[in-house]
PASEBA-1860 file (N, C-alpha, C; in nm, 3 decimals):
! residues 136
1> XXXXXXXX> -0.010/5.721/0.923/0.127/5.712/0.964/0.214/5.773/0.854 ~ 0.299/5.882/0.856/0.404/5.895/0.797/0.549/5.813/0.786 ~ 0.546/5.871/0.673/0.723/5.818/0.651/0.849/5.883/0.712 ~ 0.890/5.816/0.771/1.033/5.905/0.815/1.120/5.932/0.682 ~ 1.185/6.074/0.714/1.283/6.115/0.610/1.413/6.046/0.626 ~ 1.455/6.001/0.488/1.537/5.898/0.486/1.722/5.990/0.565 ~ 1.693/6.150/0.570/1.836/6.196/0.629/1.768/6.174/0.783 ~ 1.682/6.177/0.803/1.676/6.138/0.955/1.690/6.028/1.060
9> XXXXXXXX> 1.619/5.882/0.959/1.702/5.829/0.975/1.838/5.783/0.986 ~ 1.929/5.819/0.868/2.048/5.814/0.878/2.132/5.887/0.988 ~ 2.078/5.993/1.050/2.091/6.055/1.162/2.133/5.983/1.289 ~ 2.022/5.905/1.272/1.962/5.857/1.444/2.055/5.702/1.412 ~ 2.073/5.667/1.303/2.194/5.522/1.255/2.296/5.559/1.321 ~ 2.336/5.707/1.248/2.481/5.777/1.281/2.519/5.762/1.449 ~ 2.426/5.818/1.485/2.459/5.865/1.629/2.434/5.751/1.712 ~ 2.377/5.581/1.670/2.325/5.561/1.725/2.491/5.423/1.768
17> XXXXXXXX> 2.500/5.447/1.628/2.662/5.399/1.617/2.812/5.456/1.670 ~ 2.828/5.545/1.671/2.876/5.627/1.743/2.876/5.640/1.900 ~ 2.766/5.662/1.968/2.739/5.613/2.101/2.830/5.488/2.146 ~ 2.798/5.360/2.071/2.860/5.230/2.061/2.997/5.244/2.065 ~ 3.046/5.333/1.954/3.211/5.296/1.951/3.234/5.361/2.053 ~ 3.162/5.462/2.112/3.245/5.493/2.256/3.231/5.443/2.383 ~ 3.143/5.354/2.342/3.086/5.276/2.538/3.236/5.149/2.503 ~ 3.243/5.108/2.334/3.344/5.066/2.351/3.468/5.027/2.383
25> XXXXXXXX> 3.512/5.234/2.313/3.645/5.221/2.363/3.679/5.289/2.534 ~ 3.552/5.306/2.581/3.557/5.348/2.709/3.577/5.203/2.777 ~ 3.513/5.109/2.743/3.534/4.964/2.799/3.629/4.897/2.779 ~ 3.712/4.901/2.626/3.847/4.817/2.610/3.973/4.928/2.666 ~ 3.953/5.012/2.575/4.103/5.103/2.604/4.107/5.191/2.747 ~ 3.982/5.281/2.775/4.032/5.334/2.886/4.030/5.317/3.004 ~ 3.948/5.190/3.004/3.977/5.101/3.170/4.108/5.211/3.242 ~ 4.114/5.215/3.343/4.190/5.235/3.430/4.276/5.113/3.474
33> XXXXXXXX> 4.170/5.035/3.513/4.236/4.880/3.590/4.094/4.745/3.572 ~ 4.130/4.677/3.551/4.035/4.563/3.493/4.032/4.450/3.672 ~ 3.909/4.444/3.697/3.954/4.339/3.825/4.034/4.219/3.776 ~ 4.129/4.163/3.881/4.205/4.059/3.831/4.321/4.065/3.760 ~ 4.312/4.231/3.722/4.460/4.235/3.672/4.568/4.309/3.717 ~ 4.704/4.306/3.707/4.811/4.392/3.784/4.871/4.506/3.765 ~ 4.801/4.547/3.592/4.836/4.680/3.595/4.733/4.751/3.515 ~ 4.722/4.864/3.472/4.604/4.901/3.371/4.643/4.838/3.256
41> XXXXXXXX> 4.535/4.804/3.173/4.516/4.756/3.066/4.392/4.728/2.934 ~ 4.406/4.675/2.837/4.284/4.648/2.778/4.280/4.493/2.722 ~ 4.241/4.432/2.683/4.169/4.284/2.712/4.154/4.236/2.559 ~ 4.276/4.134/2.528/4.239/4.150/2.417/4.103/3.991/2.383 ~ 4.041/3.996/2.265/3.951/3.897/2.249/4.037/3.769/2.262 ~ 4.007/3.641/2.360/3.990/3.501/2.363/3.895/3.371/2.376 ~ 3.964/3.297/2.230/3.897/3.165/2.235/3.975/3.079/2.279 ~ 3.869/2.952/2.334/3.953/2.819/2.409/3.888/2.681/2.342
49> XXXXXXXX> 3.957/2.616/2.291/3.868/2.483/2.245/3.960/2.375/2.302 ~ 3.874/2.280/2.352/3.952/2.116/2.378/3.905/2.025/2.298 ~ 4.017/1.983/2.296/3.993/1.843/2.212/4.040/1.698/2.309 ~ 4.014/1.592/2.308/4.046/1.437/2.390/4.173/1.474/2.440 ~ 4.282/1.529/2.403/4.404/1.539/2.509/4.434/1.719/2.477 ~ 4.442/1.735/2.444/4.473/1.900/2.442/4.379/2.020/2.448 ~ 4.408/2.139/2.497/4.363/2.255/2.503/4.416/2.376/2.426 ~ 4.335/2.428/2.374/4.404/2.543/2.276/4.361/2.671/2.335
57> XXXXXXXX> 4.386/2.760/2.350/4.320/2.894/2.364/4.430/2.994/2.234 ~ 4.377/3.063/2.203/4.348/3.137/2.071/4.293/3.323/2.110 ~ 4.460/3.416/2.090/4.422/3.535/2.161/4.480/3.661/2.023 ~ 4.369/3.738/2.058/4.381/3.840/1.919/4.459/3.949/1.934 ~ 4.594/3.957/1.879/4.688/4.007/1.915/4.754/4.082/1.765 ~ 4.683/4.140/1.700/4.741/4.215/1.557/4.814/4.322/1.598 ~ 4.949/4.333/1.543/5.024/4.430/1.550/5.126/4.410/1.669 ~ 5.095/4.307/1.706/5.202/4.271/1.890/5.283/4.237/1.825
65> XXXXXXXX> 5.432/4.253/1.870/5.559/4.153/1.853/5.581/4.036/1.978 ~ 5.614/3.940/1.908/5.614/3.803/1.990/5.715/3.803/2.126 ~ 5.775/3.905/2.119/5.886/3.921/2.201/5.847/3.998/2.327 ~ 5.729/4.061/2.300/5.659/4.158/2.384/5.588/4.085/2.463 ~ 5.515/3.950/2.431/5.372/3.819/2.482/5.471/3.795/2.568 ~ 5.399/3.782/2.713/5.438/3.686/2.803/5.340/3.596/2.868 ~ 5.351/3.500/2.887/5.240/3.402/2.906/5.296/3.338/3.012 ~ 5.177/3.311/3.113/5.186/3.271/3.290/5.105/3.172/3.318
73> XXXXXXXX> 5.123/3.019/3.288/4.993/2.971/3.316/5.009/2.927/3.475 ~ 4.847/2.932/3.583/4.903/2.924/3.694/4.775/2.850/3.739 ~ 4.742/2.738/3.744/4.630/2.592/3.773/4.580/2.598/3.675 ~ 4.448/2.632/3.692/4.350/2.609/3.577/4.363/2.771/3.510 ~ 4.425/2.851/3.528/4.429/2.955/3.467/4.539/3.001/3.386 ~ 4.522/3.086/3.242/4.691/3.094/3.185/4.674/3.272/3.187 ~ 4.780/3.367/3.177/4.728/3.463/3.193/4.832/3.529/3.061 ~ 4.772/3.632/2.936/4.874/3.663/2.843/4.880/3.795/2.835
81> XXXXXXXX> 5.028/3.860/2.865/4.985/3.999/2.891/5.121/4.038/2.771 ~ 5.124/4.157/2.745/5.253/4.235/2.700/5.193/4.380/2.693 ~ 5.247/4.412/2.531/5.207/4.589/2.512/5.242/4.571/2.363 ~ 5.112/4.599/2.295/5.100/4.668/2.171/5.126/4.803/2.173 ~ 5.283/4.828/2.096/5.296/4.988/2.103/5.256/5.073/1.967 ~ 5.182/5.210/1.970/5.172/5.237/1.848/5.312/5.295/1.786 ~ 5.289/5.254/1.613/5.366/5.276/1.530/5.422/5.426/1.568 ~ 5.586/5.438/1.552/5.654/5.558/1.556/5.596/5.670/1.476
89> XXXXXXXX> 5.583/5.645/1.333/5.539/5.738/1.272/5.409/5.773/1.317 ~ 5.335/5.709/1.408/5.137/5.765/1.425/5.190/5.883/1.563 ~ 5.316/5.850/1.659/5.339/5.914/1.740/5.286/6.066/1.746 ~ 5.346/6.153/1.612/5.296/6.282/1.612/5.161/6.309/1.499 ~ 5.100/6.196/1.475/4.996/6.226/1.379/4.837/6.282/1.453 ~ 4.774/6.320/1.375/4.650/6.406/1.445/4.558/6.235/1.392 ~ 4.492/6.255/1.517/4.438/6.131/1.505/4.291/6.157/1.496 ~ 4.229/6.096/1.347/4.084/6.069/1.326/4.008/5.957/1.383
97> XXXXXXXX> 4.048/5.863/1.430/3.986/5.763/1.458/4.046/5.705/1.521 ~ 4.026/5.653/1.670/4.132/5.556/1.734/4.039/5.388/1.759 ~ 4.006/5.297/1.709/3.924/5.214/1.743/3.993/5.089/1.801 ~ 4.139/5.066/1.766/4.228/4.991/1.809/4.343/5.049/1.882 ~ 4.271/4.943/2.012/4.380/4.977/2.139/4.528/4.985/2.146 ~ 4.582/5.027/2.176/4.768/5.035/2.225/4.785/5.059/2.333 ~ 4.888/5.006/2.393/4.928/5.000/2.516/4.968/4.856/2.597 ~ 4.940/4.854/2.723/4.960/4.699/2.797/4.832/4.665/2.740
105> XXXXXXXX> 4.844/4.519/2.719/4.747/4.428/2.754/4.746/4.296/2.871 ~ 4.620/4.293/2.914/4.638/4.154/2.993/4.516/4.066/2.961 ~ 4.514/3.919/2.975/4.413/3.909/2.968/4.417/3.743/3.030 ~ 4.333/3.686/3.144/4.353/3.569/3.181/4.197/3.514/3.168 ~ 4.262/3.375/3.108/4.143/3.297/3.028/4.158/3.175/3.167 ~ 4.029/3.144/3.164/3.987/3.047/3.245/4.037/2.886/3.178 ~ 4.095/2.814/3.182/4.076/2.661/3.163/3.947/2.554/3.209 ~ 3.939/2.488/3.131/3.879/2.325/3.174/3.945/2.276/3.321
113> XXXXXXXX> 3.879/2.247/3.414/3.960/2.158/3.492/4.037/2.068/3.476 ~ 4.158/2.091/3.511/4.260/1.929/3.468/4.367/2.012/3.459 ~ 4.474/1.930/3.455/4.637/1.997/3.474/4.706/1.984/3.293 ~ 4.752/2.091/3.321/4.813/2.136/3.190/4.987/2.142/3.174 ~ 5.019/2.117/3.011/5.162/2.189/3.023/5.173/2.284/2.917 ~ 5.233/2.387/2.873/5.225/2.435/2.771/5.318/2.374/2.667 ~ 5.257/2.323/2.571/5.354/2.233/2.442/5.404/2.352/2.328 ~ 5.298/2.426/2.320/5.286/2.497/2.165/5.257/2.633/2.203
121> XXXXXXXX> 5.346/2.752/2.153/5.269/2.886/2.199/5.405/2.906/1.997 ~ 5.293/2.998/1.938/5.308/3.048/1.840/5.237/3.191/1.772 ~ 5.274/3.258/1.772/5.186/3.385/1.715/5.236/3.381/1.557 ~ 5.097/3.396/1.471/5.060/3.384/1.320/4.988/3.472/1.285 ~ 4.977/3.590/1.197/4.894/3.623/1.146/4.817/3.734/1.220 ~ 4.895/3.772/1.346/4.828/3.827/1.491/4.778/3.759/1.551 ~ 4.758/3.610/1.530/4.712/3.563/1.685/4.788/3.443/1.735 ~ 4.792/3.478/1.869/4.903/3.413/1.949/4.803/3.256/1.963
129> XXXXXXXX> 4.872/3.155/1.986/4.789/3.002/1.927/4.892/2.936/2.071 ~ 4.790/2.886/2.161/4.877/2.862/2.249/4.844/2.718/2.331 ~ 4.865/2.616/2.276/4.834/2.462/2.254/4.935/2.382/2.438 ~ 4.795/2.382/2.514/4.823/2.269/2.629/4.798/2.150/2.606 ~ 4.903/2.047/2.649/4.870/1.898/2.651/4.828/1.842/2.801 ~ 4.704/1.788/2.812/4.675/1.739/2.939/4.764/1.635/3.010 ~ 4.760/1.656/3.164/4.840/1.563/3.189/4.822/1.493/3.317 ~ 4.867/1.382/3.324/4.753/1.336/3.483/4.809/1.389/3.608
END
């Protein structure tokens, strides 16, 4: 058995990574239309944790302004959409790398069964923190 040459491997790493970032951004950013949602968009990452009376869901939103989030909760479902716009100055820049999306986002997270109100919606740090209190 031979050894593979260590540029060949790095080759087949390269490309093999590469492939990836584009099934990626073919899957987050250039969706056309996502089922379930109302306009084109891309999806940003959400977590949901409960605790004995409350529900949190937790959505990754770097670079959004809070003014832009609109949040719809509608039964067991909350839905958080706006638009990350890119920076003015990237407007006319030649672009090397695009790996983070801009544009609308939407994205509706499933709930726990049980009725909700929204108590707490705060964006920190880029992520929007958005705290339901259960209710009978």
């Amino acid at each position: 058995m031979t050894e593979k040459d260590p540029s060949e491997t790095w080759m087949w790493e390269r490309a093999r990574s590469m492939l990836e970032q584009a099934d990626r951004l073919q899957r987050n950013f250039f969706a056309p239309q996502r089922p379930g949602t109302r306009h084109p968009s891309w999806e940003p990452p959400a977590d949901v944790f409960e605790t004995e009376g409350e529900v949190w869901v937790l959505v990754v939103l770097p670079g959004v302004a809070p003014e832009s989030v609109q949040v719809e909760l509608c039964a067991n479902d909350v839905t958080v959409c706006g638009e990350r716009a890119l920076p003015p100055a990237f407007r006319s820049a030649v672009v090397h790398r695009l790996e983070i999306p801009h544009g609308r986002f939407e994205r509706r997270v499933a709930l726990p069964p049980g009725n909700y109100e929204l108590a707490r919606r705060e964006l920190v740090n880029g992520c929007l923190f958005l705290g339901f209190t259960k209710t009978p």
